[in-house]
C-alpha positions as CSV (number, residue, x, y, z in Angstrom):
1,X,1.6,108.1,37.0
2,X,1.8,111.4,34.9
3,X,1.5,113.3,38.6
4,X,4.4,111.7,40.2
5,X,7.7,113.3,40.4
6,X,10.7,112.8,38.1
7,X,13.3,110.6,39.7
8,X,16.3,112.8,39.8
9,X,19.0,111.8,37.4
10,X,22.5,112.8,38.0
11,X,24.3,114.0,35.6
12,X,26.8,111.6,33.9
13,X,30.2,111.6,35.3
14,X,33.3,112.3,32.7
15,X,36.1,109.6,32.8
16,X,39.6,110.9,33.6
17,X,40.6,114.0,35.4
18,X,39.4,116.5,33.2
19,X,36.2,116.5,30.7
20,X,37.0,115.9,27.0
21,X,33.4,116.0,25.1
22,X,32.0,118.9,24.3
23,X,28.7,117.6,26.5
24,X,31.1,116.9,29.9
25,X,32.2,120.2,29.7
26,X,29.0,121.1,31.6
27,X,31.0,124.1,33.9
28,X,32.3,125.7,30.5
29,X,28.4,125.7,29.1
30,X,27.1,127.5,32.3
31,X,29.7,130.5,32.5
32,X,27.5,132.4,34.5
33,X,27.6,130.0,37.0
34,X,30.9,128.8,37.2
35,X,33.2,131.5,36.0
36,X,36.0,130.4,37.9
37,X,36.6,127.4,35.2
38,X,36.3,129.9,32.3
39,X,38.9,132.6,33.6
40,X,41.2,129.2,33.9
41,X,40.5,127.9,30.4
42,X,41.1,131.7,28.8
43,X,44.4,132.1,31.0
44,X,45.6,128.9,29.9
45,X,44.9,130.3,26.5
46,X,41.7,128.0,25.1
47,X,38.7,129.0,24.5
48,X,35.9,127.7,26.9
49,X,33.1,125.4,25.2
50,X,30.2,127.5,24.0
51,X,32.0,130.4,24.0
52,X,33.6,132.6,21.7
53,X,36.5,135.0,22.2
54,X,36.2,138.4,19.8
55,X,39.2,138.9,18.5
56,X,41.2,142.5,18.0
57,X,38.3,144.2,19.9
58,X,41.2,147.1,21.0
59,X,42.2,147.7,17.3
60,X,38.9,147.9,16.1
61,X,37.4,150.2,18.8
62,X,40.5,152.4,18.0
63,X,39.3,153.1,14.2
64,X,35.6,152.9,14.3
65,X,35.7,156.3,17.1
66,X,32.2,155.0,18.3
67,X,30.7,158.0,19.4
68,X,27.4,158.7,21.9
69,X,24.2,159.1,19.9
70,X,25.6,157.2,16.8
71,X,24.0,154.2,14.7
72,X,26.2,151.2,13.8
73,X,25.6,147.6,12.5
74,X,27.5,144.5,13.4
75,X,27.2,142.3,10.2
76,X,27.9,139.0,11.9
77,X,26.7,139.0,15.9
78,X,27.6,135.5,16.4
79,X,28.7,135.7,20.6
80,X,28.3,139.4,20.9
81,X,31.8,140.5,21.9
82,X,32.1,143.5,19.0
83,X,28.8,143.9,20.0
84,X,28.5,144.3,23.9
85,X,32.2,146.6,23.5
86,X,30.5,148.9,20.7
87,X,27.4,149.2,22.9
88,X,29.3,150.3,25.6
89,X,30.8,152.7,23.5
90,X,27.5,153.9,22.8
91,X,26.8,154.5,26.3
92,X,23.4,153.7,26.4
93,X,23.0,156.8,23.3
94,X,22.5,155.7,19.9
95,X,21.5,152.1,18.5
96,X,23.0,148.7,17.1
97,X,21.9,146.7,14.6
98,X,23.2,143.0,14.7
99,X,22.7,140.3,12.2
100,X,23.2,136.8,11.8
101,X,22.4,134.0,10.0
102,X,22.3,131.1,13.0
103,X,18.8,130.8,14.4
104,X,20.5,128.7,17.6
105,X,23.4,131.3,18.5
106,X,21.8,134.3,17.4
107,X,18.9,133.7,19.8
108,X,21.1,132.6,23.0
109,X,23.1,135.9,22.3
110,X,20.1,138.4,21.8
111,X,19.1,136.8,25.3
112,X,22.7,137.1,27.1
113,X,23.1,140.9,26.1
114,X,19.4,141.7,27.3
115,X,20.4,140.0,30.4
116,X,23.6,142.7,30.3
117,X,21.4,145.4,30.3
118,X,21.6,145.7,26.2
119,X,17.5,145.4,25.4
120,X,15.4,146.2,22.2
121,X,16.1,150.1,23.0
122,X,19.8,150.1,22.1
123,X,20.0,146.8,20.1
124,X,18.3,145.2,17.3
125,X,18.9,141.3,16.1
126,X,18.0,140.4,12.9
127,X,17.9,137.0,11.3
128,X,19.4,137.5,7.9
129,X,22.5,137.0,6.0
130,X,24.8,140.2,5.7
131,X,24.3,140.0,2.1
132,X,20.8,142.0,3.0
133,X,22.6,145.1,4.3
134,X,20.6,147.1,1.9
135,X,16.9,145.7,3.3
136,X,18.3,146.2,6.9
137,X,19.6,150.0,5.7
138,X,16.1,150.4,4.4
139,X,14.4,150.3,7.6
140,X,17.1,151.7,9.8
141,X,18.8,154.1,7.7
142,X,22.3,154.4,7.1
143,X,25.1,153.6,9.1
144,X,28.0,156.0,11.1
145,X,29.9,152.7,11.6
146,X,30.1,148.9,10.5
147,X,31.7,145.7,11.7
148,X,32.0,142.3,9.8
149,X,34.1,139.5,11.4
150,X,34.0,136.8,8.9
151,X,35.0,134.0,11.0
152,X,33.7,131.4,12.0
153,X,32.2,131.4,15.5
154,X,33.6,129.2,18.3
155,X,30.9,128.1,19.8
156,X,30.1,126.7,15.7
157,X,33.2,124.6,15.7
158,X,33.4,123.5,19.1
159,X,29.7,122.1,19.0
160,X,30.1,118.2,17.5
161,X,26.2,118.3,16.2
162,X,27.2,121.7,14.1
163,X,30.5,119.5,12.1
164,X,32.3,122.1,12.1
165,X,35.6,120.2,12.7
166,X,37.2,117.1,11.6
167,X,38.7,116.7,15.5
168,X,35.2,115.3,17.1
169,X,32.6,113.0,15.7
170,X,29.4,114.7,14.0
171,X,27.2,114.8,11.3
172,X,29.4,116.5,8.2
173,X,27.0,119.7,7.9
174,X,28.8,122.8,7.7
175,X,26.0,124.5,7.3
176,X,25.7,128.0,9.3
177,X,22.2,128.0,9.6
178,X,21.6,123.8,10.2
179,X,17.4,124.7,9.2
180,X,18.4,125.3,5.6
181,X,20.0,124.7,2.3
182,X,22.3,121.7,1.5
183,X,25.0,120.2,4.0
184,X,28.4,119.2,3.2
185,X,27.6,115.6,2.8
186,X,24.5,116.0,0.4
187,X,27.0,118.4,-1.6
188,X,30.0,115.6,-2.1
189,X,26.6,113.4,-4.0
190,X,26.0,116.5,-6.4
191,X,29.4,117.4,-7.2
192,X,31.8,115.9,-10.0
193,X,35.1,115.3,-9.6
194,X,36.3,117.9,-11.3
195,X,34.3,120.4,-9.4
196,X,35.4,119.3,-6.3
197,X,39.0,119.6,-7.4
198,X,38.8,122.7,-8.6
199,X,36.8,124.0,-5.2
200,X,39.5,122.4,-2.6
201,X,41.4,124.8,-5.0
202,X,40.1,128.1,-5.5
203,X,38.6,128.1,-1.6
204,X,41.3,127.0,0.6
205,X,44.5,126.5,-2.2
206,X,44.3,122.7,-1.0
207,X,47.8,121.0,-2.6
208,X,46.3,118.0,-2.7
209,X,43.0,118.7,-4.2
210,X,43.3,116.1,-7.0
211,X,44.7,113.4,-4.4
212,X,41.5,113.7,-2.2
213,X,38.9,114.5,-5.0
214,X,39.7,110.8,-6.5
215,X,39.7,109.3,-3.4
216,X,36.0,111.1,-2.4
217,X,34.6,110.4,-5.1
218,X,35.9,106.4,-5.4
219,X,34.3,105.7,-2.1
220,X,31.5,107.6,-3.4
221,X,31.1,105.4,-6.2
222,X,31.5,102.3,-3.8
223,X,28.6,103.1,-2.3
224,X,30.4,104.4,1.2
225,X,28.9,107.9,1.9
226,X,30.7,110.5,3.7
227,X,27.9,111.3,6.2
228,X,30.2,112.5,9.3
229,X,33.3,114.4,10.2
230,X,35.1,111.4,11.1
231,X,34.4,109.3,7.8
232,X,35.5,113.1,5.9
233,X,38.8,113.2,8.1
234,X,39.8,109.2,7.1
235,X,39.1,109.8,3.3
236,X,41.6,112.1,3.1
237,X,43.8,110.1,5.5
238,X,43.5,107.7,2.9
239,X,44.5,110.1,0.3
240,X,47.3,111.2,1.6
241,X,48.5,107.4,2.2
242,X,51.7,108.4,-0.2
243,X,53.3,110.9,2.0
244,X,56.2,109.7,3.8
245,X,55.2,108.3,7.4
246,X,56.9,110.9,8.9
247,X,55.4,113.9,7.6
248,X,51.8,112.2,7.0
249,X,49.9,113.5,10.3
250,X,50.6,117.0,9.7
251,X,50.1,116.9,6.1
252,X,46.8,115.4,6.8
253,X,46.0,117.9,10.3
254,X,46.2,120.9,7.6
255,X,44.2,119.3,4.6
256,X,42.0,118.2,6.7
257,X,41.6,122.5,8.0
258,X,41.7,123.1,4.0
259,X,39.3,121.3,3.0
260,X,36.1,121.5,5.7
261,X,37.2,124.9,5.0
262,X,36.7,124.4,1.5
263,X,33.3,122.9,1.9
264,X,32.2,125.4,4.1
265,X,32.6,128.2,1.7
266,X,30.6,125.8,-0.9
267,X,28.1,125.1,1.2
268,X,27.2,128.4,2.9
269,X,28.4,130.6,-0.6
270,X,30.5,132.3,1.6
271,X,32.6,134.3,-1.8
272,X,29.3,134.9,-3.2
273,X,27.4,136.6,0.2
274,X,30.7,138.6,0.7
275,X,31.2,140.0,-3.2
276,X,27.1,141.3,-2.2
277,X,28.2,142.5,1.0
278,X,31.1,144.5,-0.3
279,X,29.2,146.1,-2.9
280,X,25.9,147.5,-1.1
281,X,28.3,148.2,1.7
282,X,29.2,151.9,0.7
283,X,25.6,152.7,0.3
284,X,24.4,151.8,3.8
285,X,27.2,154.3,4.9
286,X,26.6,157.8,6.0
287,X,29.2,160.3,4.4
288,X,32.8,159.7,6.7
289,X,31.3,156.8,7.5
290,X,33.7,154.0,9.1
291,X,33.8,149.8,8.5
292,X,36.0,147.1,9.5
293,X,36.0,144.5,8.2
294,X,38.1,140.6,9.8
295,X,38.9,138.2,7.8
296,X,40.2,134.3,8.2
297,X,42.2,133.6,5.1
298,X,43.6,134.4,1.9
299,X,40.6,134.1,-0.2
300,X,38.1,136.7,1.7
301,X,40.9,138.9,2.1
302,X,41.9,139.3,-1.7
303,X,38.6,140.0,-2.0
304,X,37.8,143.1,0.4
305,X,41.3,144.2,-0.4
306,X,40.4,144.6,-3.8
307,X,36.6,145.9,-3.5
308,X,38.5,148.9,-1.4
309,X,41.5,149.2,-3.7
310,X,38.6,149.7,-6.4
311,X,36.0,152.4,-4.8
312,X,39.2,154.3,-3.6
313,X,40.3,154.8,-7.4
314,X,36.2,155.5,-8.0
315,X,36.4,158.1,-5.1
316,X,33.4,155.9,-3.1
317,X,35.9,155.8,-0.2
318,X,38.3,158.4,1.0
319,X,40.3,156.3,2.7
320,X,42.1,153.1,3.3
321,X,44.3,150.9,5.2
322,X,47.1,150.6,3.2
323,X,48.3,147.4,4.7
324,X,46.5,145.1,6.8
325,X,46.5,145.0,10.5
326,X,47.4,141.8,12.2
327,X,46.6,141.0,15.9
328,X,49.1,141.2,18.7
329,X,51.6,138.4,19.5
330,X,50.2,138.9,23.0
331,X,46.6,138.2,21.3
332,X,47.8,135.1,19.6
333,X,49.6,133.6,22.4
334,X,46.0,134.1,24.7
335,X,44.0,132.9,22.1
336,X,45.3,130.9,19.3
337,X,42.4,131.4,17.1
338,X,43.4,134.8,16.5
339,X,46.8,133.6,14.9
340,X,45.2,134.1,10.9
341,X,43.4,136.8,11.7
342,X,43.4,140.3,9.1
343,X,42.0,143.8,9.4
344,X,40.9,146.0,6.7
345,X,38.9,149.3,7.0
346,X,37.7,151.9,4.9
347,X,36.0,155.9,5.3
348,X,33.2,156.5,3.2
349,X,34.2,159.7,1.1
């Protein structure tokens, strides 16, 4: 009968001592219930499932000088660490603007900082790509400070049904917002072999780009699809089947990074969205205004290196950091995610 109560179900119990799916971790994925377990996962130096831990929040408080009353914009909200520690900066003066392309984390976060005290007065989430700094300007005005952390969030590649990662079973996606555009296995059907080559190159300088682009594109042909993490992770075990036993699992640990890396910055145009970024970004800025920008590897920090290198010489900024800023090896050792981690800032002239 429709009336009658649910039977109670209890939740399923984990085998072992401790939980190992993402879904078990059920006390990591209420931290406002049991924050006990997350202060023992962070001091153990992980990061707790769901979460995300901001990284170099000191170092970037220190140069943006947040003041009362100002306007700023986080480019990428993701778990709202920047965020919630420029708000308080902010001191209930002033306003932020936070954007983000996820419909699923975006909306959790908007909700947990609202909860925190942080409502539509102060803060203002926006579903858009950071590419569209110049719509956001357009309705806001322009900017005393900005903050773009080009990582990718935690609670992203800890989540199996996102793919993020080639260490747990799930569809091979990639994509940052899952409701649109093409995932990472639809792209391996649309790309040659060449192309794939060359974009294990030019995105994560894969040294075995040929080796794994043959062997995708064999099974391809075979009629075996690459459809999850798992099947992605075993073609390029197979690949790399010619490295000495010995050195094989680390060889294939890192090409495995490279290359969902690789795809990732395909599938989501991650070069593309940050060449736009970097050049509407000095005219969302007020005059002296400040941005900071954190990036995850090589690639998207040639890039802002040079767009500031460039509009120094132009006189569009009056300032620079001449070398980057790493994160403490106090950081690193708390949080090993923070290991690749680069900062680069600039002052609008």
């Amino acid at each position: 009968m429709e009336n009658q109560e649910k039977k109670h179900k209890r939740r399923v119990r984990y085998s072992g001592t401790h939980p190992r799916s993402y879904k078990e971790k059920y006390k990591e994925l209420q931290p406002e219930k049991y924050a006990d377990t997350i202060a023992k996962v962070i001091k153990k130096g992980g990061t707790p499932a769901g979460m995300h831990i901001s990284i170099m929040v000191k170092e970037i408080l220190d140069f943006l000088q947040i003041q009362p009353g100002q306007k700023g914009l986080d480019a990428t909200l993701g778990y709202g660490g920047h965020t919630k520690a420029m708000l308080e900066q902010l001191k209930g003066q002033g306003h932020i603007y936070a954007l983000d392309v996820d419909p699923i984390e975006s909306e959790k976060t908007r909700e947990r900082l609202a909860k925190q005290g942080y409502g539509e007065d102060i803060l203002t989430v926006k579903l858009t790509n950071f590419a569209n700094i110049d719509q956001v300007a357009e309705e806001a005005g322009r900017f005393d400070f900005v903050l773009a952390d080009l990582g990718v969030s935690s609670m992203q590649i800890d989540n199996p049904d996102r793919g993020f990662s080639y260490k747990v079973e799930g569809p091979f996606d990639l994509r940052m917002n899952p409701r649109k555009g093409t995932s990472a296995a639809q792209r391996l059907l649309e790309v040659s072999q060449e192309e794939l080559e060359g974009m294990l190159i030019e995105n994560s300088d894969e040294p075995y780009a040929a080796e794994i682009a043959e062997t995708v594109m064999s099974r391809i042909r075979r009629g075996q699809k690459i459809e999850t993490t798992t099947q992605m992770k075993e073609t390029i075990e197979e690949a790399l089947s010619f490295i000495p036993e010995k050195d094989r699992k680390e060889a294939v640990k890192k090409s495995c990074q490279r290359t969902f890396q690789a795809l990732r910055i395909d599938v989501n145009s991650e070069f593309e969205v940050l060449y736009e970024f970097l050049d509407k970004l000095p005219d969302i800025l007020v005059p002296g205004g400040r941005v900071a920008i954190l990036t995850f590897h090589s690639g998207e920090d040639r890039l802002v290196k040079k767009a500031f290198k460039q509009m120094t010489k132009q006189g569009i900024y009056s300032e620079v950091s001449k070398n980057v800023i790493r994160p403490s090896a106090e950081e690193c050792r708390n949080n090993g995610r923070a290991r690749s981690t680069k900062l680069r800032w600039a002052i609008k002239a």
